[in-house]
TORLUMTOR-532649 format. One line per 4 residues: their letters; for each residue x, y, z of N, C-alpha, C, O. Coordinates in nm, 4 decimals, always signed. Example, Ala and Ser with C-alpha at 12.3 -4.5 7.8 and 13.67 -1.06 7.14 Angstrom:
<nodes>
AS> +1.3190/-0.5690/+0.7800/+1.2300/-0.4500/+0.7800/+1.3200/-0.3300/+0.7800/+1.4236/-0.3319/+0.8465 ~ +1.2850/-0.2250/+0.7080/+1.3670/-0.1060/+0.7140/+1.2900/+0.0030/+0.7870/+1.3409/+0.1138/+0.8039;
</nodes>
This chain:
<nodes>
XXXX> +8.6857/+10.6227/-0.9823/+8.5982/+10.6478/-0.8709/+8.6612/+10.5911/-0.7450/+8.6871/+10.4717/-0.7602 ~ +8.6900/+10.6325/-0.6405/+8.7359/+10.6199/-0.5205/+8.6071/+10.5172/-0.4693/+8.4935/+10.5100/-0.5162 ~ +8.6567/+10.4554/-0.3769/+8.6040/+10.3029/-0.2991/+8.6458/+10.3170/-0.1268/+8.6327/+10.2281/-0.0426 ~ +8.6951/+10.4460/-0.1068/+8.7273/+10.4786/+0.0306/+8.6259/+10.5081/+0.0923/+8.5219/+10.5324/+0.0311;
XXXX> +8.6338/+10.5131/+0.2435/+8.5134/+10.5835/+0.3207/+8.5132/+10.7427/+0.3336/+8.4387/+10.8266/+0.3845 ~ +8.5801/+10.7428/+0.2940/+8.5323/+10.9212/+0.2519/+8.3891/+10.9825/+0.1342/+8.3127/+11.0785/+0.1234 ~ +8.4206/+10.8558/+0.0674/+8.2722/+10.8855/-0.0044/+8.1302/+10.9705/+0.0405/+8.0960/+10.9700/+0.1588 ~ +8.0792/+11.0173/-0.0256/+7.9289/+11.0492/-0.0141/+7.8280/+10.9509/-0.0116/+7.8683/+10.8346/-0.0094;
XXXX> +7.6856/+10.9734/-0.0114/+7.6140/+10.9057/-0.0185/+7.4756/+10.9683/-0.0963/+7.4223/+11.0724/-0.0577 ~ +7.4237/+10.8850/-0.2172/+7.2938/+10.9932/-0.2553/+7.2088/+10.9280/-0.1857/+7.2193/+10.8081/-0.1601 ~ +7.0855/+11.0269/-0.1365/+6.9559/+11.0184/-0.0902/+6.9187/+10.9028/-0.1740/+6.9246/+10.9380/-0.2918 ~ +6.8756/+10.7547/-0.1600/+6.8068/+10.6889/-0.2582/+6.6470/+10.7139/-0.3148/+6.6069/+10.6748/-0.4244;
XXXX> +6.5620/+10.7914/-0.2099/+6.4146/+10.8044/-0.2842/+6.4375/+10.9329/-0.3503/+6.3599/+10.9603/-0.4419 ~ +6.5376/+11.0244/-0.3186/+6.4906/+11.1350/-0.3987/+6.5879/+11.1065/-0.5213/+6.5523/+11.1661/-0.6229 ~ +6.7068/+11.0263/-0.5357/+6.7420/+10.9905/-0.6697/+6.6322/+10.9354/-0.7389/+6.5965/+10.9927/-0.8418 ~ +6.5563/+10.8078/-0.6911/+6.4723/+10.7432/-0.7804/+6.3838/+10.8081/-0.8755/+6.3440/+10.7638/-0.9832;
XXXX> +6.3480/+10.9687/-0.7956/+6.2278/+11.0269/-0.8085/+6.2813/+11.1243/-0.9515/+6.2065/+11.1658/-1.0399 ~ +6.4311/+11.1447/-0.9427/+6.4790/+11.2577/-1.0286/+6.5084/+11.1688/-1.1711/+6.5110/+11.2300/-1.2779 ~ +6.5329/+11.0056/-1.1676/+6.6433/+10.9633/-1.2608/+6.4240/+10.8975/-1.3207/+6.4132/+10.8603/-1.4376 ~ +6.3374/+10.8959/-1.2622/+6.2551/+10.8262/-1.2980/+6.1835/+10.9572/-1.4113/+6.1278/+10.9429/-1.5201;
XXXX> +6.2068/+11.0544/-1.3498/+6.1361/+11.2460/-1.4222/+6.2470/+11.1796/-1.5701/+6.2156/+11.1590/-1.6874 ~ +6.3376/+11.1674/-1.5211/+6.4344/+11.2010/-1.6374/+6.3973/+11.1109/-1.7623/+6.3841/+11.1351/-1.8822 ~ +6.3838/+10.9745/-1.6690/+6.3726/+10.9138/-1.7614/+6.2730/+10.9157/-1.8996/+6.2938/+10.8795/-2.0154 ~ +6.1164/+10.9946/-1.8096/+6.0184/+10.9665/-1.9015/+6.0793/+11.0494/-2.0281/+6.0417/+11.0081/-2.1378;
XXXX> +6.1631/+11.1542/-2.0277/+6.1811/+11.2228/-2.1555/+6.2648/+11.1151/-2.2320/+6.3256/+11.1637/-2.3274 ~ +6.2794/+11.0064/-2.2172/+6.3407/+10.9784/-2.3392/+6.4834/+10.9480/-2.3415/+6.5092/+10.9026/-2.4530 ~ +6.6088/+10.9537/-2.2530/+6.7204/+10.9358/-2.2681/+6.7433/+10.8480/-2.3220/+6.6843/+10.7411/-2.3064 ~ +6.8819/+10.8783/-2.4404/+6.9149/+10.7654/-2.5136/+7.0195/+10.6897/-2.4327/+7.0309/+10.7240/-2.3150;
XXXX> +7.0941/+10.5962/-2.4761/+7.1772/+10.5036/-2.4041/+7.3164/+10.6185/-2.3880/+7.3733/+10.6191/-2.2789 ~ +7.3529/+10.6861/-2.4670/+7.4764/+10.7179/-2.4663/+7.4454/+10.8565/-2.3462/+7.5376/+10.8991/-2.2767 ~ +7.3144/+10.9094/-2.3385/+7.2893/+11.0357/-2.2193/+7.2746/+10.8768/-2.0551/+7.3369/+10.9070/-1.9534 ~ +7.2289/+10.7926/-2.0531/+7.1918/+10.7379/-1.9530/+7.3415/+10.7227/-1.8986/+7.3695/+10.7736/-1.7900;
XXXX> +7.4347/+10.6561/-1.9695/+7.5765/+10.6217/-1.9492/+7.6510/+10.7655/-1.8499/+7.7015/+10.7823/-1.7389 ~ +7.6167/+10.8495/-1.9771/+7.6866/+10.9788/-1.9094/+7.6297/+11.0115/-1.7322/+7.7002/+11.0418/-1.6360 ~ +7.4922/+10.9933/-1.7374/+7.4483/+11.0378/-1.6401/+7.4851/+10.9315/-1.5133/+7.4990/+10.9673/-1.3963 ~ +7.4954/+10.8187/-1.5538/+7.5437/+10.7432/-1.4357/+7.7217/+10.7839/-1.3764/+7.7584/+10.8141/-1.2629;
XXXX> +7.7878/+10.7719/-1.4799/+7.9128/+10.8347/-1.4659/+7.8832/+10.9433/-1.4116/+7.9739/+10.9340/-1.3288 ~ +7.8319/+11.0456/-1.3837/+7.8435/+11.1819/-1.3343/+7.7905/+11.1423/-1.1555/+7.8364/+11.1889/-1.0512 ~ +7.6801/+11.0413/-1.1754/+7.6408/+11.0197/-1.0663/+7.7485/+10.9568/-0.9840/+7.7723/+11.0047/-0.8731 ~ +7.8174/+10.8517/-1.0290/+7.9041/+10.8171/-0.9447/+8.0445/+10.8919/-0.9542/+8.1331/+10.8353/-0.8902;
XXXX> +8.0763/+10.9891/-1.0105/+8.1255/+11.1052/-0.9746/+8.1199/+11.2053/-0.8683/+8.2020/+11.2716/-0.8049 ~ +8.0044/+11.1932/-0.8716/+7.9412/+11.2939/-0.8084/+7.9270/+11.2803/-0.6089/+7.9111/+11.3689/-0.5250 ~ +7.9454/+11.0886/-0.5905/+7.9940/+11.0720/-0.4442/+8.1147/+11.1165/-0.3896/+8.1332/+11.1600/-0.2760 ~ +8.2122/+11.0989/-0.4992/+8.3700/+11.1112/-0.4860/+8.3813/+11.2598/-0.3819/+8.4156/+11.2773/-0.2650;
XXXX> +8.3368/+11.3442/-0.4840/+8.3571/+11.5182/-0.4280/+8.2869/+11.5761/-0.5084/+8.3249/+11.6112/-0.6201 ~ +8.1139/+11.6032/-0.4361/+8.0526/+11.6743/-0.5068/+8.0594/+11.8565/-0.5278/+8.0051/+11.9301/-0.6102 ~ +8.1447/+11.8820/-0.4215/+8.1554/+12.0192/-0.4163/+8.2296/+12.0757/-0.5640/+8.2366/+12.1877/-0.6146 ~ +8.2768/+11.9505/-0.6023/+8.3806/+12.0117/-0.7469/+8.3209/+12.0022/-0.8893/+8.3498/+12.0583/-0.9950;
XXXX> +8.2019/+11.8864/-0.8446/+8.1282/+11.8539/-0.9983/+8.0252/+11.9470/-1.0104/+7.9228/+11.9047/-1.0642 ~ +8.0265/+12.0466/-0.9792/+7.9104/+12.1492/-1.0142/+7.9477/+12.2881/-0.9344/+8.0420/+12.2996/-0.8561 ~ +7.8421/+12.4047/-0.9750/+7.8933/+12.5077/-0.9682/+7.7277/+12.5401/-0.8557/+7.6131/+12.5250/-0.8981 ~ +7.7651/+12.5854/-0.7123/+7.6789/+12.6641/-0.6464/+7.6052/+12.7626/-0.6775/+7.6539/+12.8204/-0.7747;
XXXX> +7.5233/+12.8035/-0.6465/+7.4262/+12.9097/-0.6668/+7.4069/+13.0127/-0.5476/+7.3303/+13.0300/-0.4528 ~ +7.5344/+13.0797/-0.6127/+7.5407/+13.1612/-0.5183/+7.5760/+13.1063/-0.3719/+7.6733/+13.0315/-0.3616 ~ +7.4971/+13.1420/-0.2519/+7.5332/+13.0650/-0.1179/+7.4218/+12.9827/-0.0757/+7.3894/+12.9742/+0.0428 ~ +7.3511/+12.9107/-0.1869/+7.1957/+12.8430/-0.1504/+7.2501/+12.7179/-0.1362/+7.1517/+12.6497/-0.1079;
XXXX> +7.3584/+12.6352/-0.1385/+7.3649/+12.5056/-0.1098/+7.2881/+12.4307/-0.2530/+7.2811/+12.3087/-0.2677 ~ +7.2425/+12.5168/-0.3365/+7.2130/+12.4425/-0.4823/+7.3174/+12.4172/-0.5694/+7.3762/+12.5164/-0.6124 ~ +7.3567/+12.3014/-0.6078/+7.5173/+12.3116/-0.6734/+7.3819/+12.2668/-0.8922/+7.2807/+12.2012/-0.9166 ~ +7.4562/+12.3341/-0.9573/+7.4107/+12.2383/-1.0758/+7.5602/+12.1791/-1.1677/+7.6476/+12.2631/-1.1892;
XXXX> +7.5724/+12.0966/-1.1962/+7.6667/+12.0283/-1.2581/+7.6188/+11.9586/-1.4127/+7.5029/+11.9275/-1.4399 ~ +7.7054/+11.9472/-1.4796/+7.6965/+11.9094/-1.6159/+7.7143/+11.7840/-1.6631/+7.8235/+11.7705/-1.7182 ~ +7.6358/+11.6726/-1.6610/+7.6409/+11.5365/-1.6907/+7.7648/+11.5387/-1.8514/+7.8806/+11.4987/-1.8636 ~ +7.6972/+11.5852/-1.9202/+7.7057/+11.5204/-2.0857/+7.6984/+11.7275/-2.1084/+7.7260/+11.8228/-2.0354;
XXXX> +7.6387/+11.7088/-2.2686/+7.6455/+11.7996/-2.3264/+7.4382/+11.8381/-2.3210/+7.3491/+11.7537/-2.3310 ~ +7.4283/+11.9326/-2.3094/+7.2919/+11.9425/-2.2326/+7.2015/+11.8598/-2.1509/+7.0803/+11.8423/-2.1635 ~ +7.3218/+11.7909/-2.0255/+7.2497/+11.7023/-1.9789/+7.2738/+11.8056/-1.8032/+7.3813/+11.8362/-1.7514 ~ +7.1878/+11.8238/-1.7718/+7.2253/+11.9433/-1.6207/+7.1694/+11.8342/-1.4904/+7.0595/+11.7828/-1.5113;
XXXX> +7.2272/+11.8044/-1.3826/+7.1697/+11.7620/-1.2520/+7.1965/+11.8696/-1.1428/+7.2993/+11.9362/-1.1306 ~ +7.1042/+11.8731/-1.0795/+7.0730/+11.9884/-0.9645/+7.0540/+11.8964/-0.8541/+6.9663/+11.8110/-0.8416 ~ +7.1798/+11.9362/-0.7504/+7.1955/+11.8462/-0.5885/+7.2166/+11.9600/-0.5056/+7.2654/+12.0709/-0.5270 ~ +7.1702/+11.9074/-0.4110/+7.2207/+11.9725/-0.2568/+7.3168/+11.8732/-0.1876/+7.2699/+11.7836/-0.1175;
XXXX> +7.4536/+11.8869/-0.2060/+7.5032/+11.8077/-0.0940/+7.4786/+11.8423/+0.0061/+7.4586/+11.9627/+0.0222 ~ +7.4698/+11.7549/+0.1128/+7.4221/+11.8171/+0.2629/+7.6329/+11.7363/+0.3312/+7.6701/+11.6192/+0.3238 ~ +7.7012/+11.8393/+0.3778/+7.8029/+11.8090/+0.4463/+7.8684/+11.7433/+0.5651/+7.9667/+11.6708/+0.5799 ~ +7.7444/+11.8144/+0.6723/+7.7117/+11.7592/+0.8020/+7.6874/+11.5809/+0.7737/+7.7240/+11.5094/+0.8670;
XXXX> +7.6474/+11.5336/+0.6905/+7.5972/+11.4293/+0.6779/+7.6163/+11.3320/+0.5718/+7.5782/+11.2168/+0.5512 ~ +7.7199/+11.4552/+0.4849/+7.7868/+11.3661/+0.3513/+7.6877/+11.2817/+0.3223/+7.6928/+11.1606/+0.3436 ~ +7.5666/+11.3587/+0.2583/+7.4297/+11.3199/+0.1604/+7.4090/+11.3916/+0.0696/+7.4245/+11.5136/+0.0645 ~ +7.3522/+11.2821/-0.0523/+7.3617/+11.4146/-0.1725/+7.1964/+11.4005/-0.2780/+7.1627/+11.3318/-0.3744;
XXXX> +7.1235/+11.5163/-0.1859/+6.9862/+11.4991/-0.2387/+7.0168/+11.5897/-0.4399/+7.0451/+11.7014/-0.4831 ~ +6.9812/+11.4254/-0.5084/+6.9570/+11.4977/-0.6284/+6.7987/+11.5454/-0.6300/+6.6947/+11.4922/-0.5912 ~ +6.8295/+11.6664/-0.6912/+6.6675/+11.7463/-0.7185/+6.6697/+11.6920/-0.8463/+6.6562/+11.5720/-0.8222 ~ +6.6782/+11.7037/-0.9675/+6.6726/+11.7380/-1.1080/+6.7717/+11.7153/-1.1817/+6.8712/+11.7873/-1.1734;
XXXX> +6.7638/+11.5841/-1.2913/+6.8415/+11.5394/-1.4088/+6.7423/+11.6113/-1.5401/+6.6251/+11.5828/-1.5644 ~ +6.8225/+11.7038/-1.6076/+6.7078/+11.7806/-1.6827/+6.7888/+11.7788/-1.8542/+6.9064/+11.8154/-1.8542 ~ +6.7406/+11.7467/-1.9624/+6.8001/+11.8397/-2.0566/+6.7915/+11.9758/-2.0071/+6.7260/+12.0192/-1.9123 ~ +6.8842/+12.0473/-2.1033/+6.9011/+12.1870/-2.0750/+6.8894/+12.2605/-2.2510/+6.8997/+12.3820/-2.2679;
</nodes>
């Protein structure tokens, strides 16, 4: 993980709001791990950890093995609102 100022930044209330949904289902230790790794992946260069939707600025990316998070990086502002940490 890069430590430069080029980094991103996630939204902190709307992470809380997505990793707290996630949580109630249940993640085991080895999906929580993954999902943090993806998260801090995911400051580095989010344009690469997931695949757009079309031209909506919805990227979804693949934590683990049915583990899906849905962000909007915002560019102008190098912010990265997570919507949704979901099994899939």
């Amino acid at each position: 993980m890069s430590t430069g100022s080029n980094r991103w930044r996630l939204q902190p209330d709307r992470l809380a709001e997505a990793i707290d949904t996630w949580m109630a289902l249940g993640p085991t230790t080895a999906d929580r791990e993954r999902v943090h790794e993806f998260l801090m992946d995911l400051v580095v260069d989010p344009l690469s950890r997931g695949v757009e939707d079309g031209d909506s600025g919805i990227f979804t990316g693949m934590a683990g093995p049915h583990i899906a998070v849905m962000y909007v990086p915002e560019p102008r502002t190098r912010v990265i609102v997570v919507a949704l940490i979901a099994y899939t």
